[in-house]
C-alpha positions as CSV (number, residue, x, y, z in Angstrom):
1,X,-16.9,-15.7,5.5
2,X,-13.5,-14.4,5.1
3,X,-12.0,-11.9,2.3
4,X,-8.5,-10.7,2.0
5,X,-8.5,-8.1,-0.6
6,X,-4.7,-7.6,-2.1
7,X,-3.5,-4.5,-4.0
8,X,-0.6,-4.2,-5.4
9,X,1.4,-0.8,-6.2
10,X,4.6,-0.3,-8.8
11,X,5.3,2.7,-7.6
12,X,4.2,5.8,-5.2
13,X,5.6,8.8,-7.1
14,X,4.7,10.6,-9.9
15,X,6.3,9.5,-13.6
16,X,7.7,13.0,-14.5
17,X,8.8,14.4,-11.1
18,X,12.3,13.8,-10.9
19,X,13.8,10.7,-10.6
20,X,10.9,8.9,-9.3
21,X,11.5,4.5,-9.0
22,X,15.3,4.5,-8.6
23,X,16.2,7.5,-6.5
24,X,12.1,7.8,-5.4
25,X,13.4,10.4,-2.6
26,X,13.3,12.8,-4.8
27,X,10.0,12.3,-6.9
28,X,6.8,13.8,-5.9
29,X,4.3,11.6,-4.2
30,X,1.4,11.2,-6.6
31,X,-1.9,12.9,-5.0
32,X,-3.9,9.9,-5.8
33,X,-1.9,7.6,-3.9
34,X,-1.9,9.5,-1.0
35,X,-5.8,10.3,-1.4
36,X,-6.2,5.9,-1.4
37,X,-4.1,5.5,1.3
38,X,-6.6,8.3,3.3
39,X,-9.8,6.3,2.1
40,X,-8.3,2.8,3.2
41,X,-7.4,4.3,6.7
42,X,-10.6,6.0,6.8
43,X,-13.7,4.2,6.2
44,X,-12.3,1.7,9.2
45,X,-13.5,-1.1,7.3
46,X,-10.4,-3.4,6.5
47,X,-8.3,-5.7,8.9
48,X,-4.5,-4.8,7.8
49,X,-2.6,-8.2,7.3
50,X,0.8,-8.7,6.1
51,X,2.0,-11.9,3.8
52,X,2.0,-15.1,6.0
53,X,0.1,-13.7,8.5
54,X,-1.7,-16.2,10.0
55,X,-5.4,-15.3,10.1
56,X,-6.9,-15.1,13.6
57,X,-10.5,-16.1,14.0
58,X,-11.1,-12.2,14.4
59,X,-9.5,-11.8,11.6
60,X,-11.8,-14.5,9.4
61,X,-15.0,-13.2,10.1
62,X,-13.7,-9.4,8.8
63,X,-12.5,-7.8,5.5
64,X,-8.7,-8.0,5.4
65,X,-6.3,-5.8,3.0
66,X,-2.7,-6.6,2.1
67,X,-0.5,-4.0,0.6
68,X,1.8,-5.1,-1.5
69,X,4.5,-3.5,-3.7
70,X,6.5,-4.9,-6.5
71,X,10.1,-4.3,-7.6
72,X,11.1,-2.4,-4.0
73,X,12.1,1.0,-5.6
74,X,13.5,3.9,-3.9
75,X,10.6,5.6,-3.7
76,X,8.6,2.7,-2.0
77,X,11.6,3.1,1.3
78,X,11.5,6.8,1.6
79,X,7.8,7.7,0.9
80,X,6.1,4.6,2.2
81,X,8.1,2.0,4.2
């Protein structure tokens, strides 16, 4: 059996560091996104697939994880993409 777990992300910076969303670059990452991020690529656990990716046989018998983030703000191109 197959699973594609999806989460789903506004935004990677912290509310009150800066301008965080539309200038991002200058916001400060938030610690507990980076700290997911480390636990995802960690535990080794989750096939990475992107939107429309056609899902392999491989692929169906593992766990797979899609990133996703809405409203592309600034800080999603310079901290994450």
């Amino acid at each position: 059996m197959s699973f594609l777990l999806t989460l789903m992300y506004h935004q990677v910076t912290l509310e009150n560091s800066g301008q965080s969303g539309q200038s991002g670059q200058s916001g400060q990452v938030d610690p507990r996104w980076v700290n997911h991020m480390k636990s995802l690529v960690s535990s080794n656990n989750y096939q990475i697939v992107i939107p429309r990716e056609k899902l392999s046989k491989q692929k169906l018998n593992q766990l797979n994880l899609c990133l996703t983030f809405d409203d592309a703000t600034a800080d999603f191109y310079f901290h994450v993409f």
